[in-house]
Steps between C-alpha positions, in 0.01 A plus 500: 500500500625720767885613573521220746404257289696602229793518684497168639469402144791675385697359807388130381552515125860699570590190752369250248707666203837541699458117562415419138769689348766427723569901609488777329858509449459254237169574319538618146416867482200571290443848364234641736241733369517782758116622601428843398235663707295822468429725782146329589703180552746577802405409843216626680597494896324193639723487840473789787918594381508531112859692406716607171850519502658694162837414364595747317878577622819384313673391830517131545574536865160671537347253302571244722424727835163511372449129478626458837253749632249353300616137688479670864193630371356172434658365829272738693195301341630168573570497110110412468379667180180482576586795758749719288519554141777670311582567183773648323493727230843567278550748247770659324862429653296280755400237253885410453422259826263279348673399168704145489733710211630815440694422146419803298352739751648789663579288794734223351809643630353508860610218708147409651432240673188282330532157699481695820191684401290249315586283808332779726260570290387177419494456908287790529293365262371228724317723736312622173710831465438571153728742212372719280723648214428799280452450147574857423859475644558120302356688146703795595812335563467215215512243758423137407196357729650179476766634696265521847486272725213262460296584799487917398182613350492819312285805469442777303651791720694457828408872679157373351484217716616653766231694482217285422631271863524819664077555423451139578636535808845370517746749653835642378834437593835543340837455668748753543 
């Protein structure tokens, strides 16, 4: 099955699940087991434009700069993902973006703002931008994989991701 095809799968079972349950809003949240990838599993580049973003910044204002540029990004492709592919790769501080709660981490005191980014997120999603989180910085840290949002998928090493996209031909970019 090619990307196509599995897309307009995805599109069709999403549709037919939205109208079975009603909306998301009111499924019943099942614990999700998050994938965890090794290095030979991230993307190859299949589209002419192939591009990582790292998060690895504390600033939530920055955070969510680099999802708009990743959404005018996608608006110069007509948001077809079968011309651009981007992925985003979070480690350390960066991976604070991704969870659904910070009880017990360094970050509970912060006032961040987790509606508004699993809502852009989960937007991005649809135009197949995928999120890689380090493992390293969740072991490190004593962070609870449970508390990512469902649609993360973890790897061993952020930098070594970064890397391993790099030599598969995705190119770098990290807002400022």
């Amino acid at each position: 099955m090619n990307r196509r095809d599995f897309l307009k799968l995805g599109v069709a079972v999403a549709g037919t699940s939205l109208v079975c349950m009603g909306g998301v809003a009111h499924a019943k949240e099942k614990k999700v087991e998050l994938p965890k990838l090794g290095l030979d599993d991230l993307p190859q580049k299949e589209t002419d434009d192939a591009v990582v973003y790292h998060c690895d910044f504390p600033q939530e204002n920055r955070f969510h700069a680099m999802l708009t540029n990743i959404r005018n990004h996608l608006s110069a492709y007509d948001f077809d993902p079968f011309r651009i592919k981007i992925v985003i790769v979070a480690n350390g501080v960066g991976v604070k973006f991704f969870m659904k709660d910070h009880k017990g981490t360094r970050w509970e005191k912060e006032k961040i703002d987790v509606k508004r980014a699993y809502e852009r997120l989960s937007y991005l999603a649809q135009f197949e931008v995928e999120y890689f989180i380090c493992d390293i910085t969740i072991r490190s840290l004593k962070l609870k994989y449970e508390n990512f949002f469902e649609f993360v998928k973890i790897v061993p090493s952020g930098v070594g991701s970064i890397g391993r996209l790099q030599t598969n031909g995705f190119g770098y970019i990290k807002v400022l």
